[in-house]
C-alpha positions in Angstrom: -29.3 0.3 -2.0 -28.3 2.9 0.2 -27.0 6.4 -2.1 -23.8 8.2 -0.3 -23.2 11.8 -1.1 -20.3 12.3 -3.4 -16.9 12.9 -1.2 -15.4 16.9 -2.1 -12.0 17.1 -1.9 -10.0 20.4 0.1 -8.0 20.3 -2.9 -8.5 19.1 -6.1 -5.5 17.9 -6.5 -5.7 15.1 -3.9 -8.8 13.5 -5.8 -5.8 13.2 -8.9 -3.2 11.4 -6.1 -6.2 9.3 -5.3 -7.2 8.2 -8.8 -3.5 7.5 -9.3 -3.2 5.2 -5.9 -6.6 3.6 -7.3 -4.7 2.8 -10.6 -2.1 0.9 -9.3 -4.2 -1.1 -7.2 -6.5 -2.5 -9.8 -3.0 -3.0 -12.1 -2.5 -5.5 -9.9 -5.7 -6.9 -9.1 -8.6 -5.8 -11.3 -11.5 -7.1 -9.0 -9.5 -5.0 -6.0 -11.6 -3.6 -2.8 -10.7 -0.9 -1.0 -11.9 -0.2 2.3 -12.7 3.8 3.0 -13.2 5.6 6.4 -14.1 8.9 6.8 -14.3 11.0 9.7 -13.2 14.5 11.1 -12.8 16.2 7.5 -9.9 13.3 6.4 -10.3 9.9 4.3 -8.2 6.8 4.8 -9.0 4.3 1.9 -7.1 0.9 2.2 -6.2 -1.3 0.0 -3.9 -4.8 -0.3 -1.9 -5.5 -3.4 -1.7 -9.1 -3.8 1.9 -9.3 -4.5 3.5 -7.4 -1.6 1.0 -9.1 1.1 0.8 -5.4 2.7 -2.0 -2.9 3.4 -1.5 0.4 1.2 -3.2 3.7 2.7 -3.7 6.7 0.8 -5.1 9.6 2.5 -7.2 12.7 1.6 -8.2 15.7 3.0 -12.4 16.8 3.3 -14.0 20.0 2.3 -17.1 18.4 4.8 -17.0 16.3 8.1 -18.2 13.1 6.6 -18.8 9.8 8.8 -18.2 7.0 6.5 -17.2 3.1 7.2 -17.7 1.0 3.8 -15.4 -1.6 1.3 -16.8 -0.6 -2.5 -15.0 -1.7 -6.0 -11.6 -0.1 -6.3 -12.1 0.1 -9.7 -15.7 1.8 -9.5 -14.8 4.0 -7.2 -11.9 5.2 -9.7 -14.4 5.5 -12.3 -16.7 7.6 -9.9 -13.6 10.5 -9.3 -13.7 14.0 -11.1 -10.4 15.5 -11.0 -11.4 18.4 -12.1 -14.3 19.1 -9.7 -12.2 17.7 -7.0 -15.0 14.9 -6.4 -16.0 11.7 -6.0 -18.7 9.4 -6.1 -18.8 6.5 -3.9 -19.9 3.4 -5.5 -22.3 0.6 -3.7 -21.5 -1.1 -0.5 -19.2 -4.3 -1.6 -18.6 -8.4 0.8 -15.2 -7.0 2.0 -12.1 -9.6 1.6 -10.9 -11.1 4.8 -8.1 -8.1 5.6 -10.5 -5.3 5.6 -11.5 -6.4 9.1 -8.4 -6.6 10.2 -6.9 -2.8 9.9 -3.7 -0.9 11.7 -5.1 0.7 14.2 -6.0 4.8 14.5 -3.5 5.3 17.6 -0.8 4.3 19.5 1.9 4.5 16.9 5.6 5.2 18.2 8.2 6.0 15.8 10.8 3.0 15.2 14.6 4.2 14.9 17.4 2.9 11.9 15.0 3.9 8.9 17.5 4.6 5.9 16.9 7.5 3.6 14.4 7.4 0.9 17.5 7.1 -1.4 19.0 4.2 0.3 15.2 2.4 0.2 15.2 2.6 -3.2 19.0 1.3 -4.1 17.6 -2.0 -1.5 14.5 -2.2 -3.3 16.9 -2.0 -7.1 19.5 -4.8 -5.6 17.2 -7.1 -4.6 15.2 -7.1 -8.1 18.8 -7.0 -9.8 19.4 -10.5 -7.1 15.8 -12.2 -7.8 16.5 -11.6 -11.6 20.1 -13.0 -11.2 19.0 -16.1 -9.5 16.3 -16.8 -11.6 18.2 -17.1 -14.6 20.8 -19.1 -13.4 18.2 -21.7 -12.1 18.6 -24.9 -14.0 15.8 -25.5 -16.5 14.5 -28.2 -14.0 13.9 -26.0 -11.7 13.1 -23.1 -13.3 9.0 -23.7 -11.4 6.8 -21.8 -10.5 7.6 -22.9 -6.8 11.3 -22.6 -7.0 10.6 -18.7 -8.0 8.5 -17.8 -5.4 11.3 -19.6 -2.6 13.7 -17.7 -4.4 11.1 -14.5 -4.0 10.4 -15.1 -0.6 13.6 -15.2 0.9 14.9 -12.1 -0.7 11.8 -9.9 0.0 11.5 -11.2 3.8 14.9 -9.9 4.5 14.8 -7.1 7.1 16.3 -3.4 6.9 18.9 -3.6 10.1 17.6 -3.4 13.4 14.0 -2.0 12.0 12.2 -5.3 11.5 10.6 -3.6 8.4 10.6 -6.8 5.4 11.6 -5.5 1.9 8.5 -6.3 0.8 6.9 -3.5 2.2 9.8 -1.0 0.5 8.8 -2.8 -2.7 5.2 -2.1 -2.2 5.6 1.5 -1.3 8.1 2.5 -4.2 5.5 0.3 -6.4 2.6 2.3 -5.3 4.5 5.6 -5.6 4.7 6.7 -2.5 8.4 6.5 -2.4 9.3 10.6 -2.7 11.7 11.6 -5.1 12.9 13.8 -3.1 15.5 13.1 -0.1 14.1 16.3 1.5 11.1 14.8 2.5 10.1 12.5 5.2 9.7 8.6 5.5 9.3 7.7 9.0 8.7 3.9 10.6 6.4 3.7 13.1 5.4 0.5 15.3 2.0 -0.3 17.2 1.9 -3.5 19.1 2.1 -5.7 16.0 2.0 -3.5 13.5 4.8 -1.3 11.2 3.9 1.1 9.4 6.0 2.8 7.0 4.7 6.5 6.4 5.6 8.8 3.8 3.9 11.9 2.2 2.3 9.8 -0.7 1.0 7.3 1.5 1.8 4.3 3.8 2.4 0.2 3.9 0.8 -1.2 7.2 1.8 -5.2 8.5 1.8 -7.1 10.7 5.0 -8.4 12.0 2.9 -11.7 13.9 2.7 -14.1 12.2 4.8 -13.1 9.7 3.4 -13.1 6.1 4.1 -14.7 3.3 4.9 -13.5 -0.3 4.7 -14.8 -3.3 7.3 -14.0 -6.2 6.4 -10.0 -6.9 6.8 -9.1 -10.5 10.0 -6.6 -10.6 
């Protein structure tokens, strides 16, 4: 088994922002993969939550230009990061899940107009969990299935924000992740290439495609 030199963060703080994306993930999936690439002193390292049917991105920034291309445990390679020292040790070459061969790709992004404020994503992302948690309790108890709830889920997540084309889902995922600021000062941008949107903030981004549309199963609130 090939041994890859351990990954040095410009600032240790972004090895803490990764362990933190890393958590979430395997919250939601313990046996979660992440894909990591590596080049010109930045890291990308993808991942898909299973509930929001979405790519989540977390970047970092490189004390070294390292050329890296591999899908390892998301879990291992949480265990392998030393805040402290700013570090991390990249676990053993994973069989990557279908999605990691199917990634947003590195240019061509344009930015997409009608975005609401960070604020305003976050009350849509509060009213539809208040709606799906509504609806699900006034569901009769024969229909209170495990089918009926994820109907119910999908057709409030795949509504779209105005004119963007951007699915709640993907708000969902990105205030779930944390990469929703708290802060109205800062930025969160839409961006489209060919098929994909991308929704970018400081923390991170949600990447889907918008053909075929995806579908989603009933997200815990």
């Amino acid at each position: 088994m090939t041994v890859l030199a351990p990954l040095h963060f410009a600032d240790p703080r972004e090895a803490a922002a990764l362990a933190a994306f890393l958590t979430r993930l395997v919250h939601y999936d313990r046996a979660a993969a992440v894909r990591l690439r590596a080049g010109g002193g930045a890291l990308a390292v993808f991942g898909r939550p299973p509930s929001f049917e979405v790519l989540a991105i977390r970047t970092a920034r490189l004390v070294d230009d390292v050329d890296l291309d591999v899908t390892v445990s998301a879990g291992e390679l949480l265990d392998g990061i030393e805040e402290a020292a700013g570090k991390a040790v990249v676990p053993g070459a994973v069989t990557g899940p279908p999605w990691a061969g199917v990634l947003p790709p590195r240019s061509g992004w344009r930015p997409v107009g009608g975005l609401p404020s960070a604020g305003e994503l976050r009350g849509a992302v509060a009213a539809a969990v208040a709606e799906f948690r509504r609806r699900d309790e006034e569901l009769p108890e024969e229909l209170r299935t495990r089918a009926e709830r994820d109907r119910v889920g999908r057709e409030i997540w795949s509504r779209v924000l105005g004119a963007t084309g951007l699915p709640l889902r993907a708000v969902h995922a990105a205030q779930s992740l944390g990469f929703l600021p708290p802060q109205e000062q800062l930025p969160v941008v839409l961006m489209a290439a060919g098929p994909w949107l991308r929704l970018r903030t400081p923390y991170g981004s949600v990447a889907l495609r918008t053909a075929p549309p995806s579908l989603l199963v009933t997200p815990a609130p």
